[in-house]
N, C-alpha and C positions, 0 to 999 in steps of 0.2 A: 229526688223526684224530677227537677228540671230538668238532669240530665239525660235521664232516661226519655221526657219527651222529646229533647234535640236529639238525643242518638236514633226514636222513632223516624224526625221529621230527615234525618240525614237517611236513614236506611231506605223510607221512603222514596226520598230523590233520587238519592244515587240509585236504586230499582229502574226508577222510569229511564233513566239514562242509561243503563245497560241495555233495555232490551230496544229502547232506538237505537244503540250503537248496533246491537245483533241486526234488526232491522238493515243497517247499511249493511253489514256485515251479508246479508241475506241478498241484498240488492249485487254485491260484487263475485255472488257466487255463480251466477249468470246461471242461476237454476229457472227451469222454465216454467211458466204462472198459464194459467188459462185464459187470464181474462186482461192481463196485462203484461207489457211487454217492456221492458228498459233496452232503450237505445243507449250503448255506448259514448258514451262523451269526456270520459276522464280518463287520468293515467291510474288508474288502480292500485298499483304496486304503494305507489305514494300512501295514499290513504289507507289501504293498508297495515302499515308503518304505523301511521297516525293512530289509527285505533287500538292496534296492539300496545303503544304508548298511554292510550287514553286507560285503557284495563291497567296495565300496571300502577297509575296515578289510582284508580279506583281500587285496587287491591290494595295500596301500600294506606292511602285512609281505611280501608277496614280494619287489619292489622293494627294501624295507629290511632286507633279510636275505639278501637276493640269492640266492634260491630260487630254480634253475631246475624250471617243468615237467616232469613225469616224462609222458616218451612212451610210449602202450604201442600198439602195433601192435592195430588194430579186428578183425581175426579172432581174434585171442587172447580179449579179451573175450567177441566173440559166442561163439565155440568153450565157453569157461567156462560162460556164462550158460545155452547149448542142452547143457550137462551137468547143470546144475542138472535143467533142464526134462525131460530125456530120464528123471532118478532120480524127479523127482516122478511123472511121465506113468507109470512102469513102476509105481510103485509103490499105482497105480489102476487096473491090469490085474485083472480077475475074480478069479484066484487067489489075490492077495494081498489082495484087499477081503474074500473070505470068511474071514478071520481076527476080522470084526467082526460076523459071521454071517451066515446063510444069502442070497442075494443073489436078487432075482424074476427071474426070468425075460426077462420084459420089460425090465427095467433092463439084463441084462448085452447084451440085445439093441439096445440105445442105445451103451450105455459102449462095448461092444469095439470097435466098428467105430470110434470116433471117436476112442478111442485109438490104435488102430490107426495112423488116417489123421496123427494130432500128432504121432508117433515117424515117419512117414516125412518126416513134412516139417519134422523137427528135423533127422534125418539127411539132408535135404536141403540142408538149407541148411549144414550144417556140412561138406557135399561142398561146395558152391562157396564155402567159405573157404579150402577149400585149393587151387582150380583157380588155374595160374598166368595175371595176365591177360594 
């Protein structure tokens, strides 16, 4: 029984650390963001290196601890992730931004309607995660 909860709490960790190392891993690919931008400031190549090392130290603990992958079904995730999205988007609706004061005119005549259109097409997509195929 204990070991199965250390084999949890490693599978666990070791998770969170893959997907920050993907995360760099993402930041080196110089793919471009909308809303943000990464300035070059490193040699790349290096750390590149470095990570492909770090995965192989991470593969050869799974292998030698005999961790299996934890499955999680892709609507589950997305469904999660377009809840996050759906709290944040609500929470940039007109009504709740004037709590930071008064809002122009013009602005909410930008904001709503495009919020508007991101809330249905969260809730779009979180309809055809549940459509059976």
């Amino acid at each position: 029984m204990k070991i199965n909860i250390i084999k949890n709490a490693l599978l666990s960790s070791f998770s969170v650390v893959e997907e920050l190392i993907e995360e760099i891993e993402f930041i080196l690919e110089d793919r471009e963001r909308i809303f943000l931008k990464y300035r070059k400031s490193i040699e790349e190549k290096v750390i590149k290196m470095k990570i492909f090392e770090m995965k192989k130290v991470l593969l050869d603990l799974k292998e030698k601890l005999n961790i299996k992958e934890e499955e999680v079904v892709d609507k589950a995730v997305i469904n999660s992730r377009c809840a996050k999205i759906w709290e944040i988007l609500n929470d940039l609706r007109i009504e709740k931004l004037r709590r930071y004061g008064e809002i122009n005119q013009d602005i909410k005549l930008i904001i709503e309607p495009s919020i508007k259109k991101l809330l249905k097409l969260t809730n779009e997509i979180v309809d055809l995660t549940t459509k059976k195929r």
